[in-house]
C-alpha positions in Angstrom: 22.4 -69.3 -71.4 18.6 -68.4 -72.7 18.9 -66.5 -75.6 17.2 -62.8 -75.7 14.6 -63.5 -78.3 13.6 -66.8 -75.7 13.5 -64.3 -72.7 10.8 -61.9 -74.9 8.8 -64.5 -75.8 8.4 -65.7 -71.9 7.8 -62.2 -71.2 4.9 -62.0 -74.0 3.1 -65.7 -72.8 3.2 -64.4 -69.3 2.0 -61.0 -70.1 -0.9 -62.7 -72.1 -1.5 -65.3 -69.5 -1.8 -62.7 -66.8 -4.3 -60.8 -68.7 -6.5 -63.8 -69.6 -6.1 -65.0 -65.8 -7.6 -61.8 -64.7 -10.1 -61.7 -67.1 -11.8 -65.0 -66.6 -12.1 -64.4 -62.5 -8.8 -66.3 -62.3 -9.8 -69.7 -63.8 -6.7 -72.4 -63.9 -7.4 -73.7 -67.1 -6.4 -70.2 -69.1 -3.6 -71.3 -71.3 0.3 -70.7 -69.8 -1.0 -71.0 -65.8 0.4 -73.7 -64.9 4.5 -72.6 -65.9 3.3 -69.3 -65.6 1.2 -68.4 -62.8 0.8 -71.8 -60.2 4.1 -71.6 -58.4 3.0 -67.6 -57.3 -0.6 -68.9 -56.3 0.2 -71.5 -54.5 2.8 -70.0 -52.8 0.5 -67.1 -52.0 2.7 -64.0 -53.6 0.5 -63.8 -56.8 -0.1 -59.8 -57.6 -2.4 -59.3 -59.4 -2.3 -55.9 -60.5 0.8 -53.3 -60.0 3.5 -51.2 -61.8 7.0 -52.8 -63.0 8.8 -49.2 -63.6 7.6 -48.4 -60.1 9.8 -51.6 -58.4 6.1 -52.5 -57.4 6.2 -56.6 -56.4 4.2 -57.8 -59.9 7.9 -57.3 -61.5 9.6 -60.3 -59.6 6.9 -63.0 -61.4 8.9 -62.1 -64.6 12.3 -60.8 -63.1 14.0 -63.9 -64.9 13.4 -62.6 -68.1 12.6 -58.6 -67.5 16.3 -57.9 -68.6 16.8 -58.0 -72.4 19.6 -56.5 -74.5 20.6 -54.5 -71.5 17.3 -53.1 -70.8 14.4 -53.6 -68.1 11.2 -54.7 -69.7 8.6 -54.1 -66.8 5.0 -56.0 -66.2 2.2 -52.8 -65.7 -1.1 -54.2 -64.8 -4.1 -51.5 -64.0 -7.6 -52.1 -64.1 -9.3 -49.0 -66.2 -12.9 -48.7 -64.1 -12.5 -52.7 -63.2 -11.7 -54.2 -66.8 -8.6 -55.3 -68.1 -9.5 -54.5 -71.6 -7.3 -51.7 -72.1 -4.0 -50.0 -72.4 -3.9 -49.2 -69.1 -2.1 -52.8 -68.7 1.4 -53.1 -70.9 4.6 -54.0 -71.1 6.7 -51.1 -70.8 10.6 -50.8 -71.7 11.7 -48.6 -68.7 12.0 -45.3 -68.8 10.8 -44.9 -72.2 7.4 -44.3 -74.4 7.7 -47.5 -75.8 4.8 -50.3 -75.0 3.6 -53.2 -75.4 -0.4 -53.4 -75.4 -3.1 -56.2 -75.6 -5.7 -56.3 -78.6 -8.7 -58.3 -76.9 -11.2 -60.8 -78.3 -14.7 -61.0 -76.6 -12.8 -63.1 -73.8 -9.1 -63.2 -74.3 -6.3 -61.6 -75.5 -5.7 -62.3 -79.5 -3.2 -60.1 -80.4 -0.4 -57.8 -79.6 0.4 -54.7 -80.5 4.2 -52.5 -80.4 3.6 -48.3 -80.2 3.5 -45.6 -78.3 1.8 -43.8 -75.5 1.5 -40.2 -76.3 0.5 -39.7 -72.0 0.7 -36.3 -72.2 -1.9 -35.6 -74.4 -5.6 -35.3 -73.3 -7.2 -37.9 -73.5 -3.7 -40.5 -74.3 -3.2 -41.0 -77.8 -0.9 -44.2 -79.0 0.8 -44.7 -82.2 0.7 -48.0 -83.0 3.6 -49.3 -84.9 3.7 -53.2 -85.5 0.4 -55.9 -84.2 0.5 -59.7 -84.5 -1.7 -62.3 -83.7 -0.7 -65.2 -80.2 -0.6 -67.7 -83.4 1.2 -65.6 -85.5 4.1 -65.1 -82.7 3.7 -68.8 -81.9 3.1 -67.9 -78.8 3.7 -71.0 -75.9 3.9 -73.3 -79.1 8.0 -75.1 -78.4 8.4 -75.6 -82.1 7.2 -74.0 -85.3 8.1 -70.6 -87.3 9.4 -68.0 -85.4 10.2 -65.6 -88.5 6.9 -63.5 -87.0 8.0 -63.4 -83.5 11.3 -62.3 -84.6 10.1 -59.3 -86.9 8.1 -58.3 -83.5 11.2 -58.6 -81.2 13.4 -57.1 -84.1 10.9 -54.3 -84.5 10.9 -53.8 -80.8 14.8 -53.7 -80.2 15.2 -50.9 -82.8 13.1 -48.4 -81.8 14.3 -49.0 -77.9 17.8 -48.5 -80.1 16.5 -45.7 -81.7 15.1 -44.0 -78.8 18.8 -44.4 -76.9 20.3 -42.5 -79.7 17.8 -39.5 -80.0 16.5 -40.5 -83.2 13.1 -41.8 -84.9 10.3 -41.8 -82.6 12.3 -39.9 -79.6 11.9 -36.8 -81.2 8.1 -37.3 -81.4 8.2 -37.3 -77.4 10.1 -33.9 -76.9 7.0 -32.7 -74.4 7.5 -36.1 -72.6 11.4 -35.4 -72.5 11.3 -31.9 -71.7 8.8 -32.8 -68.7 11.3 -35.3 -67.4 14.1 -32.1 -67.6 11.6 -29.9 -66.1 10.4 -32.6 -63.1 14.8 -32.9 -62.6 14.8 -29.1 -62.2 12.8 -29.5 -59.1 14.4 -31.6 -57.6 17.4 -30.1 -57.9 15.9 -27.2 -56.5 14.1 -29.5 -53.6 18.1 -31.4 -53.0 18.9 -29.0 -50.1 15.5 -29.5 -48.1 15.0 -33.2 -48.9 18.8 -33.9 -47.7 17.7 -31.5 -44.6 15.0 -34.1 -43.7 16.7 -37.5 -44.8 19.6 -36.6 -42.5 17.7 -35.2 -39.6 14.0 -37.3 -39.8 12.8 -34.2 -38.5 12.4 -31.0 -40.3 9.9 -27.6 -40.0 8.9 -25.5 -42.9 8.9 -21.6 -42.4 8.3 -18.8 -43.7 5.7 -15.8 -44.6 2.1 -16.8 -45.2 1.4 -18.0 -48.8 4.9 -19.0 -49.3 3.7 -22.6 -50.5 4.7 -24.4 -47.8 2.6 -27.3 -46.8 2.7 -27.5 -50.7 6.6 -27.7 -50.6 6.2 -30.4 -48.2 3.9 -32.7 -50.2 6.3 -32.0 -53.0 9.2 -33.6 -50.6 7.2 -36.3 -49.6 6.9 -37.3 -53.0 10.5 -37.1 -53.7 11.1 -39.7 -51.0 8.2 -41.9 -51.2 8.3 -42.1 -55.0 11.4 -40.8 -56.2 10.2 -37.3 -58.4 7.8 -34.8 -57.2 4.7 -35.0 -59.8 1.7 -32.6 -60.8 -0.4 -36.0 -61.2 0.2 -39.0 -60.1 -0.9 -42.8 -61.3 -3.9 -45.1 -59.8 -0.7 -46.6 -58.2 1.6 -43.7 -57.5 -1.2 -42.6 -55.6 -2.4 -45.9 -53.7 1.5 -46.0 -52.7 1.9 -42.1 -51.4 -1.4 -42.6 -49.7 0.2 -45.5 -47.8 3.1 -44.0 -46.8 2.4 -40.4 -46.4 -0.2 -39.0 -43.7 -1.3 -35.2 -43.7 -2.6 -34.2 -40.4 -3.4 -30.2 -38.9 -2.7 -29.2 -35.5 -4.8 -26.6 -34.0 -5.8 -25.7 -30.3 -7.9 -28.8 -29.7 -5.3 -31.5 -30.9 -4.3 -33.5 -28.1 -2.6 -36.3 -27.3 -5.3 -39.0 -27.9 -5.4 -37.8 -31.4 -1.7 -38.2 -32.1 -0.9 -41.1 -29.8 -3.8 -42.9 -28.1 -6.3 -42.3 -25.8 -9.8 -43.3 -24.2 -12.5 -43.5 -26.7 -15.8 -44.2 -25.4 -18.0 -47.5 -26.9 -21.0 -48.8 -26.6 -21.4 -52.4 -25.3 -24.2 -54.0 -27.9 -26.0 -56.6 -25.6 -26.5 -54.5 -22.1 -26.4 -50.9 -23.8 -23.5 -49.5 -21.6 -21.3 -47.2 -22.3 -17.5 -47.9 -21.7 -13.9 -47.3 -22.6 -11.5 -48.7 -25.0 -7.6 -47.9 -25.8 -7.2 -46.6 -29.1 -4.4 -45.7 -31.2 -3.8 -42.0 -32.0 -2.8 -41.3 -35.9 0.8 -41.2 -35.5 0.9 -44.6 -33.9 -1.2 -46.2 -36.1 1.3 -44.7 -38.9 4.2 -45.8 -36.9 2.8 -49.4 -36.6 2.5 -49.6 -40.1 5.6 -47.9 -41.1 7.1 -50.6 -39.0 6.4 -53.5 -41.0 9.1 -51.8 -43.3 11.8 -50.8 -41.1 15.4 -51.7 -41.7 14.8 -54.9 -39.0 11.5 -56.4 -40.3 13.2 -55.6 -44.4 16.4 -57.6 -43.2 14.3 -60.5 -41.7 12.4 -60.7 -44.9 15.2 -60.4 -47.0 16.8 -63.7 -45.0 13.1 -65.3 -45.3 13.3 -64.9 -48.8 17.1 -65.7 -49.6 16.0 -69.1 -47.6 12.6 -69.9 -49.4 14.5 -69.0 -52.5 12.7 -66.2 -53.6 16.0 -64.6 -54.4 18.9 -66.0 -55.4 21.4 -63.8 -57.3 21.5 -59.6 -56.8 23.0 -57.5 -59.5 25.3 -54.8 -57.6 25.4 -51.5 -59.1 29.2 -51.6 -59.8 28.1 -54.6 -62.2 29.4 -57.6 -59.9 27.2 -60.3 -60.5 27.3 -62.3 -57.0 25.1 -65.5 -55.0 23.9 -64.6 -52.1 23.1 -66.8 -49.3 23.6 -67.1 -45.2 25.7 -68.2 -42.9 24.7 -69.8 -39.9 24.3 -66.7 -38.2 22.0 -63.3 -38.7 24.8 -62.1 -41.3 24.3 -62.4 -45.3 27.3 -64.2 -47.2 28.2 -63.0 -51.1 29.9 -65.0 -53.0 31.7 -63.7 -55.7 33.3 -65.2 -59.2 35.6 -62.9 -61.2 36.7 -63.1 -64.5 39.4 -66.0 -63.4 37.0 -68.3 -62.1 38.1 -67.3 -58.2 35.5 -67.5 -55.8 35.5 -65.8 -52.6 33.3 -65.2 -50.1 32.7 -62.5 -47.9 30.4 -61.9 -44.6 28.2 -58.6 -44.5 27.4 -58.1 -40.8 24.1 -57.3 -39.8 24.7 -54.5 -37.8 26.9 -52.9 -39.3 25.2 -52.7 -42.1 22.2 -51.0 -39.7 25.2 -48.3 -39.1 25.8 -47.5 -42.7 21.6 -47.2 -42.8 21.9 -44.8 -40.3 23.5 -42.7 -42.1 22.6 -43.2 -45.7 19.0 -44.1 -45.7 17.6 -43.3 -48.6 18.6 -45.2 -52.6 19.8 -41.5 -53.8 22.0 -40.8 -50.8 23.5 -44.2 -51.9 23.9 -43.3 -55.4 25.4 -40.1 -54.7 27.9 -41.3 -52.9 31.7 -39.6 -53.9 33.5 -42.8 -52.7 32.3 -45.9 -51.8 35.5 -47.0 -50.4 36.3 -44.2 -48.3 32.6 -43.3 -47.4 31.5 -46.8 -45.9 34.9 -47.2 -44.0 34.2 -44.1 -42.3 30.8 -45.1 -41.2 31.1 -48.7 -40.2 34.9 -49.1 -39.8 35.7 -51.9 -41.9 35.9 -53.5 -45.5 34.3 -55.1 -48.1 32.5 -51.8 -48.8 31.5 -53.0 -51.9 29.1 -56.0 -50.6 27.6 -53.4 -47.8 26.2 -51.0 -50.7 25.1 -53.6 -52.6 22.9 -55.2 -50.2 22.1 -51.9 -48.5 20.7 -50.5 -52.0 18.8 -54.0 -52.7 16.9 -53.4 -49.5 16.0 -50.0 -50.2 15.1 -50.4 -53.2 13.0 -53.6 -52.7 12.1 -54.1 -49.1 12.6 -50.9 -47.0 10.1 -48.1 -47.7 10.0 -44.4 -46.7 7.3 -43.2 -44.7 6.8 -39.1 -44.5 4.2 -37.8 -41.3 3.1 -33.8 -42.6 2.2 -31.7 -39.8 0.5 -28.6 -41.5 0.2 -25.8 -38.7 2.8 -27.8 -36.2 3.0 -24.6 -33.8 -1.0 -23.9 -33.8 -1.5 -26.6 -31.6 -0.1 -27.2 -27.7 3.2 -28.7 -28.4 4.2 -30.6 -25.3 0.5 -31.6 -24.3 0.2 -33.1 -28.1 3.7 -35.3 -28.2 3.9 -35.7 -24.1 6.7 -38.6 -23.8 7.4 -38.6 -27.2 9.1 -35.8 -27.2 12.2 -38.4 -26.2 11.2 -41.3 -29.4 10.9 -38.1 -31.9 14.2 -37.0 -31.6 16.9 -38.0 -34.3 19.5 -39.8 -32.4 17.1 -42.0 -30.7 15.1 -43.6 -33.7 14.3 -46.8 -33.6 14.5 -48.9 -30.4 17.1 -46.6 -28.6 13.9 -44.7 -28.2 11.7 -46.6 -26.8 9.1 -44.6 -23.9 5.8 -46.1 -21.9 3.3 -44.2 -23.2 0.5 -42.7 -20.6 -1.9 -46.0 -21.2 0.7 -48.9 -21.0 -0.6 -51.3 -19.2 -3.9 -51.2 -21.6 -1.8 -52.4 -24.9 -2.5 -56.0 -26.0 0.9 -58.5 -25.5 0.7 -59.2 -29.4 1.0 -55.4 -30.4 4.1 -54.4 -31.3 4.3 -51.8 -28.4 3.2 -54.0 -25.8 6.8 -53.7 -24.5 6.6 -49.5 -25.3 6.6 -47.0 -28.5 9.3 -46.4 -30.4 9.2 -44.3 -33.6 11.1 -46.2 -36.3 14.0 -45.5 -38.5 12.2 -45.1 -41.5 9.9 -42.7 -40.2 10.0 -38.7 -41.6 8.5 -35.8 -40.2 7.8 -32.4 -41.7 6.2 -29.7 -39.9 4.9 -26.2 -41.5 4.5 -23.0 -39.6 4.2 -19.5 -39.7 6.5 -17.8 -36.8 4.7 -14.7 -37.0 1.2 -16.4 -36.1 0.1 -14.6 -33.0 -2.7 -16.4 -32.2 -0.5 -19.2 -30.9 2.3 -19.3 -28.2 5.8 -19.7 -28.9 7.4 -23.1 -29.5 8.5 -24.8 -26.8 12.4 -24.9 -26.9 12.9 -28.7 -26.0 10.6 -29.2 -29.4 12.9 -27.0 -31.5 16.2 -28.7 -30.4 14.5 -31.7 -32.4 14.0 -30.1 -35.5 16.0 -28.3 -37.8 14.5 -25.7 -39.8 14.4 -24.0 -43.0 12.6 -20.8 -44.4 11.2 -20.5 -46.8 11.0 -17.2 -48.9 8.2 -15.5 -51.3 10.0 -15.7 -54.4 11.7 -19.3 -53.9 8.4 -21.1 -54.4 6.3 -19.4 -57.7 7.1 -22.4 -59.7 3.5 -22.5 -58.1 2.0 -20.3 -60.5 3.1 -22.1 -63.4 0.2 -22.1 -65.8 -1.4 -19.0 -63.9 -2.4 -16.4 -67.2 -1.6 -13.7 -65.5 2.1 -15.4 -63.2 4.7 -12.9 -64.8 2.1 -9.8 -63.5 1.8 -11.5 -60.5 5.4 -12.1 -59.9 6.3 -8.3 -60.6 3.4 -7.1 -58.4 4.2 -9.3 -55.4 8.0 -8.2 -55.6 7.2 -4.7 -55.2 5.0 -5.5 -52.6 7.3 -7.4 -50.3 9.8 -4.8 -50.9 7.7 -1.9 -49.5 7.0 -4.2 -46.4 10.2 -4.6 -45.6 10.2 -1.2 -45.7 8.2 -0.7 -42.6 9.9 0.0 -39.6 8.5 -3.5 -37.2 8.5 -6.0 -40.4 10.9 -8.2 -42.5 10.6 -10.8 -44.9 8.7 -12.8 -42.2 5.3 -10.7 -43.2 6.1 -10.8 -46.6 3.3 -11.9 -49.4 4.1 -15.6 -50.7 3.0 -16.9 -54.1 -0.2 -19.0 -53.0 -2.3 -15.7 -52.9 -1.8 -15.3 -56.5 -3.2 -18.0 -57.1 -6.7 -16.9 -56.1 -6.8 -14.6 -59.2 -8.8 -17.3 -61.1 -11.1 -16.8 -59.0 -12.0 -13.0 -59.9 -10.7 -13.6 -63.9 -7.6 -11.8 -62.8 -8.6 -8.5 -61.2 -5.7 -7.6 -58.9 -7.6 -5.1 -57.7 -10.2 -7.5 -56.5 -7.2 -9.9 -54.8 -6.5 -6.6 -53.4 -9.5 -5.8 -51.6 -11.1 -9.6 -50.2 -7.6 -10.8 -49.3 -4.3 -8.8 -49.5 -5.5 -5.9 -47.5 -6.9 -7.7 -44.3 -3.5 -9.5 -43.6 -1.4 -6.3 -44.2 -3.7 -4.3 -41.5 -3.4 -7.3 -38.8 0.6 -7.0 -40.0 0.1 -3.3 -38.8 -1.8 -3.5 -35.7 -1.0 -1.2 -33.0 1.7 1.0 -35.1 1.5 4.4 -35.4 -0.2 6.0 -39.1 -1.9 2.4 -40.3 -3.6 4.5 -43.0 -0.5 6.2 -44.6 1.4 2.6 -44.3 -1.6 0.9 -45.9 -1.8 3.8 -48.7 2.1 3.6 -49.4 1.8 -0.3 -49.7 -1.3 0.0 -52.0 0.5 2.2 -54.4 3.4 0.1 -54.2 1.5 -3.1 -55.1 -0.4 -1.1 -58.3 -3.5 -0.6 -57.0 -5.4 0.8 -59.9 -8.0 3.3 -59.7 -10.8 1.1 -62.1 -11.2 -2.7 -62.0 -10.1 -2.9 -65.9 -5.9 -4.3 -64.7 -6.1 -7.5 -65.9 
């Protein structure tokens, strides 16, 4: 067996080789490309550029070696305004501050360096602890002293120690650890609604206006797409929400050629004539996408893989180290050694393992599983429950991904002229092919689209709506829609972790309490017309001057919330008072 200090030093030439790769417009004469580099060229999976903590692909080209005294070393390489030359490219022990950055020559890589990344600081500061030279490590040199390498890798080990037992340089990261406990408070908070949509694929946000809704929303998204909800996200974390999350806004003039396809008119180049041309609305061009990784097409490349031998051992989570291969079927095969040398081997059937997805789609609904056992028998009806999470939590982790459709406004536009058929391949229990429809231009589809045969929304596919029920400028929902949905409200005072950072948020807080008290009040309102936290938020605008938020915002809804009722003044006077309106602008 490879010893750990071989594994870091593999790690190290591939991380420098990488680097230099890059650097020099990917010539094959850098030093380390042809152990290192050639067999993902020419097999045409190189990565170039990606994030190792992040499961991104970049961490299979050194997955042989990325586990070292039981921790994940991950590959993190990011271009900082289109150069390599900085520390925005590192080796990273997971889930820790500790790095491993290049110190660059006028062409190449000549040292590297163990610290820090102080990444909550403005700009990033980095305490640098340790730096050695390639020749000083002996870097891709088979014999010769390793006493430097061995200080590094010794060096290395004991802080990642270190930083496991709360001591040394852990306690210089309390504001990095403290924002990990503070991003785990929110989700927490967030566990109800994001199990609402994971188990239902369909969910609508209400509540009163300014309640931070279409916020919330982007906030679940996150949580599915990348795991945590985030203030800021990375070059990556970013590139990978954009892919996977799409924002659109209904109002009255959405129709269904903007959600599903339509007409669009062209203009034929040669003869100047105007024509017509099928085109894809936004949710089918996210649902073709989100297709490509769908339990089916992540399966088929998990099988394309296990046979080009891409993969060939998987790690359970229970710590069962098996081989994987398959049998002459579509069904995957494990085959297991325990501790007495007995093998055994053991068929994991392909659809029943699309049952258990089903129903736990999502890595964290696996992980918080009570019992394995009992659990999986109840969803597919058989054994080896073990094997079924195993390989159902490598493909989700690896080769299914989560794709979340935000529809800000859902009940401003015309409901059942937006979705038409698709009110049938929207609903929950017909996901995936069980809900296929011919859409209103079938005939025009091309035969190597993968509609041709009819639309389908697929299994990995999420959809949150927002809206505001007391909207009167729209109609009512139509009931068919709602049956597809379920649906949570959202209050005024569950959502001012918005104001966080806001000067004047504990004011606020206190002021827009009293407020929605007095409204509900009223005779004719409830906490549907109450004040949410968003509003508050437009105090920077006027340095804080509730009076001001008072006047150009506040005082316009709670006048339309009174229309037609008897006394408007009084009412408006008694919620003024309520909300401490103050006679001079000084109440900031």
């Amino acid at each position: 067996m490879e010893s750990e200090i071989s594994k870091f030093k593999h790690v190290l030439e591939y991380f420098v080789t990488h680097q230099n790769y890059l650097l020099s417009d990917c010539s094959k004469s850098v030093r380390g490309y042809n152990p290192y580099l050639k067999p993902f060229v020419d097999n045409d999976n190189f990565a170039s550029t990606g994030q190792g903590y992040n499961d991104d692909r970049i961490q299979d080209q050194i997955r042989k070696w990325d586990n070292i005294c039981s921790h994940q070393i991950c590959l993190n390489i990011q271009p900082n305004f289109g150069s390599y030359k900085s520390k925005k490219s590192y080796l990273n022990w997971r889930d820790t501050g500790l790095n491993i950055f290049c110190d660059w020559g006028q062409s190449e890589v000549i040292a590297l360096s163990i610290g820090y990344a102080y990444w909550w600081l403005k700009p990033t500061q980095y305490n640098i602890l340790l730096s050695k030279t390639i020749s000083e490590l002996n870097l891709y040199e088979e014999k010769g002293d390793n006493s430097l390498l061995e200080e590094f890798y010794n060096l290395f080990v004991k802080e990642i120690n270190d930083y496991d037992n709360h001591q040394g340089e852990y306690f210089l990261k309390e504001k990095c650890y403290f924002q990990k406990k503070e991003q785990e408070k929110n989700m927490e908070k967030n566990k109800v609604i994001l199990d609402m949509v994971v188990k239902n694929y369909n969910l609508i946000l209400t509540g009163a206006p300014g309640t931070g809704k279409t916020y919330l929303a982007k906030q679940i998204a996150q949580q599915i797409i990348l795991g945590e909800s985030k203030e800021s996200m990375t070059d990556t974390e970013q590139q990978k929400f954009d892919e996977q999350c799409k924002f659109v806004q209904f109002h009255p003039s959405y129709d269904y050629t903007d959600l599903v396809e339509g007409l669009r008119p062209i203009k034929d180049a040669k003869n100047e004539q105007i024509g017509f041309e099928r085109k894809d609305g936004t949710f089918k061009t996210f649902c073709a996408r989100a297709l490509k990784y769908s339990f089916d097409k992540a399966y088929d490349k998990l099988i394309e893989d296990i046979v080009k031998g891409k993969v060939e051992t998987i790690e359970l989570k229970t710590k069962t180290s098996s081989k994987l291969s398959i049998s002459e079927g579509e069904n995957i095969h494990w085959y297991s050694e325990n501790e007495a040398n007995n093998i055994s081997s053991n068929a994991v059937s392909r659809s029943r393992l699309k049952s258990l997805y089903k129903r736990y789609n999502t890595p964290g609904m696996l992980e918080a599983m009570p019992n394995i056992q009992n659990e999986i028998k109840n969803a597919i009806g058989g054994c080896d429950t073990t094997y079924y999470w195993g390989v159902l939590h490598y493909l989700l982790k690896l080769y299914i991904k989560p794709f979340v459709f935000i529809i800000d406004e859902i009940n401003r536009g015309e409901i059942s002229k937006i979705f038409g058929e698709l009110f049938f391949s929207i609903d929950p229990g017909y996901r995936g092919t069980a809900g296929k429809v011919q859409t209103q231009y079938q005939n025009l589809i091309d035969e190597d689209d993968e509609f041709y045969d009819g639309f389908y929304v697929p299994e990995n596919v999420y959809i949150i709506g927002t809206m505001n029920d007391i909207d009167r400028s729209v109609e009512s929902m139509d009931f068919a829609f709602r049956r597809r949905f379920a649906f949570k409200e959202i209050k005024a005072n569950e959502n001012v972790g918005m104001l966080d950072g806001l000067e004047w948020k504990d004011k606020a807080i206190e002021r827009m309490t009293l407020l929605n008290e007095e409204i509900e009040k009223i005779e004719g309102l409830s906490s549907a017309y109450h004040i949410g936290a968003s509003y508050f938020l437009k105090l920077t605008n006027y340095d804080g001057d509730f009076n001001k938020l008072w006047d150009y915002h506040l005082e316009g809804l709670l006048r339309e919330y009174l229309r037609g009722m008897q006394d408007v003044e009084g009412k408006i006077k008694q919620l003024k008072e309520a909300y401490g309106y103050e006679s001079d602008s000084n109440n900031g």
